[in-house]
C-alpha positions in Angstrom: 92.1 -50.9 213.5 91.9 -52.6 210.3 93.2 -51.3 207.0 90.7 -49.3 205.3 89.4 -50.5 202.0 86.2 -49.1 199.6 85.7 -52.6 199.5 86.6 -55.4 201.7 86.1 -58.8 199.8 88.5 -60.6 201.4 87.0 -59.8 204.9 83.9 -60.6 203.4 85.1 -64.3 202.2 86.1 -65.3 205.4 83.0 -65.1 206.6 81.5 -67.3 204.1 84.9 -69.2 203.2 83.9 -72.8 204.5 80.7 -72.3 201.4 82.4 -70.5 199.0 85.3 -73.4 198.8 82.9 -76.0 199.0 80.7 -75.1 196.2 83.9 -74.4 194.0 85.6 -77.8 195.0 82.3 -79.3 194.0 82.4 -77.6 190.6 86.0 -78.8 190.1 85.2 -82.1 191.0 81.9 -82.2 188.7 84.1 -81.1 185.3 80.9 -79.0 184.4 82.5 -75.7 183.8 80.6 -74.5 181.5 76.5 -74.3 181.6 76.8 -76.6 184.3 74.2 -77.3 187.2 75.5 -74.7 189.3 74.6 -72.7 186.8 70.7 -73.6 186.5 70.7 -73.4 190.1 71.7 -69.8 190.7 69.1 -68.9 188.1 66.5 -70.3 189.8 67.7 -69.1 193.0 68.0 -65.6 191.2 64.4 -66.0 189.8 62.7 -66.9 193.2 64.2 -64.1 195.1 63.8 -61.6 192.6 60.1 -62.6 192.0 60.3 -63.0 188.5 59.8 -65.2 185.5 63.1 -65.6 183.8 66.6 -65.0 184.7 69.5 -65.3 181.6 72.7 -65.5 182.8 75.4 -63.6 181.1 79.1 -62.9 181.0 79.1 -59.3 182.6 77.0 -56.1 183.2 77.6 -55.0 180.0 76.9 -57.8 178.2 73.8 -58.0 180.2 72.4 -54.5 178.2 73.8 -54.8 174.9 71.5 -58.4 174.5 68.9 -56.7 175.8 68.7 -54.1 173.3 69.4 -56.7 170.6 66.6 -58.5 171.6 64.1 -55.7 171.4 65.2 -55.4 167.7 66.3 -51.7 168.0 67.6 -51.0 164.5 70.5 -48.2 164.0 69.4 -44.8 164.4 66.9 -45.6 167.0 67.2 -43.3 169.9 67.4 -44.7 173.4 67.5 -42.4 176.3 69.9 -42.3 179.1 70.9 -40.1 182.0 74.2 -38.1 181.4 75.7 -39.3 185.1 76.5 -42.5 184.9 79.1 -45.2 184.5 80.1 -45.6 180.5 79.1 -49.0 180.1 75.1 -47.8 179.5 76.2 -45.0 177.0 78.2 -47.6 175.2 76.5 -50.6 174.2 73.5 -48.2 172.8 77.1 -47.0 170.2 77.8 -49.8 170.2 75.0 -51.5 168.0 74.7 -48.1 166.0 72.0 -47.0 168.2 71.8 -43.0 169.2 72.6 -42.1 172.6 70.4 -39.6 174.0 71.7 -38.0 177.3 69.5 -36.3 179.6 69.9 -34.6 183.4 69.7 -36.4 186.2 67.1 -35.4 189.7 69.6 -33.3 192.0 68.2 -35.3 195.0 68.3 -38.9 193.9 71.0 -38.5 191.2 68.7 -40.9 189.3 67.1 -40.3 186.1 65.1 -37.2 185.9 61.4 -38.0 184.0 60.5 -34.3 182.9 64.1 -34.6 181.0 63.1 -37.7 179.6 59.6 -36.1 178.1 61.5 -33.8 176.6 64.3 -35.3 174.9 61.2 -37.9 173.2 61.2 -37.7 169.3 59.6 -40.2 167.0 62.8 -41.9 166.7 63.0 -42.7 170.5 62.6 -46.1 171.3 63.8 -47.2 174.7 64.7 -45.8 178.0 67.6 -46.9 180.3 66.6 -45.8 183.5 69.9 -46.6 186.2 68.9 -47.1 189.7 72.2 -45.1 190.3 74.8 -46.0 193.9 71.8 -48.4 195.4 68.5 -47.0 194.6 65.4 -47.0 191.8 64.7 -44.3 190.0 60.7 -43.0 189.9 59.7 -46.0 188.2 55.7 -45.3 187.8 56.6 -41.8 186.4 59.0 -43.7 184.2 56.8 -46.8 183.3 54.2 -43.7 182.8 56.0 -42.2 179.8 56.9 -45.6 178.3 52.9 -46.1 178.0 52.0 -42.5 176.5 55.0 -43.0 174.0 55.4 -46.8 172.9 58.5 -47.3 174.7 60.5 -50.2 176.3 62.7 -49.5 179.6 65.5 -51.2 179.9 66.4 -51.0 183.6 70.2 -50.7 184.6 70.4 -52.4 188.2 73.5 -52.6 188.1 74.2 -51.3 191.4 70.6 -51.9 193.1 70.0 -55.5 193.3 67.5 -56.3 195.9 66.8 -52.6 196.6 62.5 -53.0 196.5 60.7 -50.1 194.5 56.7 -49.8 195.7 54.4 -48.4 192.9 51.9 -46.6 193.2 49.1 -50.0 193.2 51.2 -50.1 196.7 52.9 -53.7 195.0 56.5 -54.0 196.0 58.2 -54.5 193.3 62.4 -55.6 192.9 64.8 -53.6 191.1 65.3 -54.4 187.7 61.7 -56.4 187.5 59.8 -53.2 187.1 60.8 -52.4 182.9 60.3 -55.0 180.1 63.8 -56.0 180.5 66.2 -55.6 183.7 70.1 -55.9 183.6 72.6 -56.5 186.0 76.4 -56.6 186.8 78.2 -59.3 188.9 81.6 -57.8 189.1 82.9 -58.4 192.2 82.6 -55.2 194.1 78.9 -55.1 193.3 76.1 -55.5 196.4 76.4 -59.2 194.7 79.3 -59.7 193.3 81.1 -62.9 192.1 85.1 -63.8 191.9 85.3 -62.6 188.0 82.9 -61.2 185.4 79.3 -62.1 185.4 76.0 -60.8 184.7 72.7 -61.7 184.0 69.2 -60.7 182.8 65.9 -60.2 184.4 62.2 -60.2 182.5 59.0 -61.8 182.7 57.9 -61.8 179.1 58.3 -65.5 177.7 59.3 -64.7 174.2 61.5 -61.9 175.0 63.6 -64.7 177.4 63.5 -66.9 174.5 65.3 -64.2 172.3 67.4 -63.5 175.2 69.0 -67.5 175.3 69.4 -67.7 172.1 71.1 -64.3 171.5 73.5 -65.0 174.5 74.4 -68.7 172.7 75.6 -67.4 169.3 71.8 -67.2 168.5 71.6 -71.2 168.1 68.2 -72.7 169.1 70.3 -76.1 168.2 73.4 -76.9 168.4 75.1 -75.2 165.1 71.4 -74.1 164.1 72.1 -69.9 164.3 68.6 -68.5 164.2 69.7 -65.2 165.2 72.7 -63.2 165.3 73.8 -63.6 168.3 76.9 -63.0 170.5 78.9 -65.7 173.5 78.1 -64.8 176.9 78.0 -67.1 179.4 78.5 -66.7 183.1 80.8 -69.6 184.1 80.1 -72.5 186.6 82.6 -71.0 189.0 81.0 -67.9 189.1 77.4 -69.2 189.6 78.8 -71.1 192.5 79.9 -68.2 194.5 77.3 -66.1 193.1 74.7 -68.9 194.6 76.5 -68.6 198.3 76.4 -65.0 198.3 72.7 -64.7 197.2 71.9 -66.0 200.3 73.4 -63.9 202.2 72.2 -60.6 200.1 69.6 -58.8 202.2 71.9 -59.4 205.1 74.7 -57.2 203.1 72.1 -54.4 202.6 71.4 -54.4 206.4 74.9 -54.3 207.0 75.6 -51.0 204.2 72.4 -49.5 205.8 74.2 -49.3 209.0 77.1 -48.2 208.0 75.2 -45.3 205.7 72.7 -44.1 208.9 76.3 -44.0 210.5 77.5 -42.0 208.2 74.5 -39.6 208.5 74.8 -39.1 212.1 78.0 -37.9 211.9 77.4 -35.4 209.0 74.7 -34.0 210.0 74.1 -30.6 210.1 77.3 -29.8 208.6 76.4 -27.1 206.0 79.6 -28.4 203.5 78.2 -31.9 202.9 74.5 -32.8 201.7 74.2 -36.7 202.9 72.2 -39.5 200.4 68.5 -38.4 200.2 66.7 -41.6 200.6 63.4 -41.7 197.9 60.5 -42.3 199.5 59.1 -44.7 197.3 62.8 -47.1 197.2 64.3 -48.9 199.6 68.6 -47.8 199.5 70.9 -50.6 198.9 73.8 -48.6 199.3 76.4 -49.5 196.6 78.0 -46.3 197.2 77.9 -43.8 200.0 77.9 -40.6 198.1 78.1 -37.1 199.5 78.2 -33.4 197.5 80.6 -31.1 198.8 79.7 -27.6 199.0 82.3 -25.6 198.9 84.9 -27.7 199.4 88.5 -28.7 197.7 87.4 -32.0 196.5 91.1 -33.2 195.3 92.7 -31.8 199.2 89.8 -33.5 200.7 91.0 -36.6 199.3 94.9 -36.0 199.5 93.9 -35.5 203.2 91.6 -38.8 203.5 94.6 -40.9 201.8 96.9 -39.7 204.6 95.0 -40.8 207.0 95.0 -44.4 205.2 91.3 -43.7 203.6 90.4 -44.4 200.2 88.2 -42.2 198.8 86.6 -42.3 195.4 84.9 -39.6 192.7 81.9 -41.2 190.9 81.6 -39.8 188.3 84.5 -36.8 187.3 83.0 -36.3 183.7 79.7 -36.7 182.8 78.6 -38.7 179.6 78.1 -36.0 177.5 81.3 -34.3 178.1 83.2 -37.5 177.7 85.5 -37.4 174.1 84.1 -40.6 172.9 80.5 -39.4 173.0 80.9 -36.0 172.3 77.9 -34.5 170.1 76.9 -30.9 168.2 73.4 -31.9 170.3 75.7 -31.4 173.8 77.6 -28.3 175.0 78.9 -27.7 178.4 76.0 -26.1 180.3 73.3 -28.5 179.1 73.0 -30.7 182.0 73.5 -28.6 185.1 72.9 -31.0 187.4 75.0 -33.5 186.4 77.9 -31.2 185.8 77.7 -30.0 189.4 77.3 -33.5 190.4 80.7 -34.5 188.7 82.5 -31.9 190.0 81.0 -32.1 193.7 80.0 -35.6 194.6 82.4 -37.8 196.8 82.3 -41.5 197.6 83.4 -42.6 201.1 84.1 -46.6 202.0 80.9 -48.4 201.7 81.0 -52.2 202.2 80.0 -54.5 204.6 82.6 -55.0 206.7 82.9 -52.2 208.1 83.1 -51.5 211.7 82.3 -48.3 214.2 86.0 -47.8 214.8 86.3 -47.7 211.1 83.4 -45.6 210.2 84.7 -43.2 213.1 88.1 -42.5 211.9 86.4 -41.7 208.4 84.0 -39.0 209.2 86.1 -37.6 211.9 88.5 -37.3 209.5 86.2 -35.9 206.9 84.7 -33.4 209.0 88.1 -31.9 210.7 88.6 -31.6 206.9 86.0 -29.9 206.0 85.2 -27.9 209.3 88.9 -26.5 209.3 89.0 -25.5 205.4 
């Protein structure tokens, strides 16, 4: 059997190895490293198979949502609402650029954004909502888009970890994640669904003057050369990356089939056991799978994984500490016991391999080994 890995890029390479080194020997050879053609390519590519109007390429995920929300021209001391259970990087660009972090709960279910936390934590500073299509699917988009409209709000989706998972609204359109809000960001790091050899990121929306701002913030806010309309900031996602990126795009919806196996796998095996409550699928998203994520019930989550890594199985906790328990955002608004949910999540959730190269033998040895865990503790 092959070694077991949460992520198994280089088994994934040599699949595509004979593309990959072509396009990056053809970069080499062109000397266009930066803003080169490769470049424009994968953002057209990126534009046709998400359905939208513009794509900005960026340096990283990060990146991606900090633009964004300089280019809706939120001002410090603007609130912009976020769930509690999530990965940092949303929390901390709205910090970042003086903005005010509002944590909310998350859906119990979904582990996506809950919308009845979101009415309530509105005030008339609110001005945006991050909503984070959270381990491979969309969070309730219409109920979200919903609120924006009765408040005056933009949402700035987080898609991070659900490109090409499709969201149908309630007009029954299908609709891509992160092409939904006024403004979609994503990560290209490379253990994402598409991930490149480094950093990269890049930005989705469909309103022209918005992608306008968002070129020029990305280039030190120059229109022209050494003409700085804007404040601005350098993020650029490099020729090499766009190269690979362009390879692996094709080859996208093909990786989602492949996590989707492995996942219904994954179901099979668990189900019925009364310790682990498998991914609940939302009926109105399609599940990329980023992560395979179960909660434990009454189980030693820190033995679990001593066990797991005996038995040469990585296993990973996503997320241990909730946002608004975390030192760095700590606030007199948040006290232990505000968001339930999310607490429990963080002290119960457990992510098992999810990639796709995985194989039946593999995905065997996991949950057998996870349920002789489980059923004999």
């Amino acid at each position: 059997m092959k070694k077991i890995q949460m992520v198994d890029l280089k088994s994934q390479y040599e699949k595509i190895k004979n593309e990959i080194d072509k396009s990056i020997i053809n970069v080499i050879e062109s000397t266009a490293f930066i803003n080169g053609p490769e470049v424009n390519n994968f953002q057209s590519d990126l534009e046709k198979y998400l359905g939208i109007k513009h794509v900005i390429p960026c340096a990283n995920g990060t990146d991606a949502l900090q633009v964004a929300m300089m280019a809706l021209g939120l001002k410090p001391g603007d609130e912009v609402i976020a769930p509690s259970f999530t990965f940092v990087a949303t929390a901390e660009v709205i910090a970042l650029l003086g903005l005010t972090p509002v944590l909310v709960d998350v859906n119990p279910d979904t582990f996506n954004i809950d919308p009845k936390a979101i009415i309530k934590a509105i005030t008339p500073k609110t001005k945006a909502i991050v909503p984070v299509h959270l381990f491979g699917q969309c969070c309730d988009m219409d109920a979200i888009i919903e609120i924006a409209v009765e408040n005056n709000l933009f949402i700035i989706e987080d898609t991070c970890q659900a490109i090409g998972a499709d969201f149908k609204m309630k007009d029954s359109s299908v609709k891509k994640a992160g092409t939904i809000g006024h403004i979609g960001c994503t990560s290209f790091f490379p253990s994402k669904n598409l991930g490149c050899y480094g950093d990269g990121g890049a930005i989705f929306t469909n309103d022209d003057e918005l992608a306008k701002k968002l070129r020029i913030i990305v280039n030190h806010g120059m229109t022209v050369r050494y003409y700085h309309d804007m404040i601005g900031v350098n993020s650029r996602l490099d020729s090499f990356q766009a190269a690979v990126l362009r390879i692996k795009l094709k080859h996208l919806d093909e990786y989602a089939d492949a996590r989707e196996k492995a996942a219904s796998y994954y179901d099979r095996a668990f189900e019925g056991c009364l310790k682990l409550k498998t991914p609940t699928r939302f009926e109105k998203s399609t599940h990329v799978f980023h992560q395979y994520t179960l909660v434990t019930n009454n189980v030693d989550r820190l033995k679990l994984i001593e066990f797991l890594q005996e038995r040469g199985i990585p296993a990973m906790v996503y997320y241990p500490i909730p946002m608004h328990l975390q030192k760095a955002y700590q606030d007199s608004r948040y006290h232990e016991g505000e968001f339930p949910v999310s607490e429990s999540l963080s002290k119960n959730v457990i992510s098992l391999p999810m990639h796709t190269e995985l194989d039946e033998e593999q995905l065997e040895h996991i949950s057998n080994a996870v349920l002789e865990f489980v059923n004999e503790n």
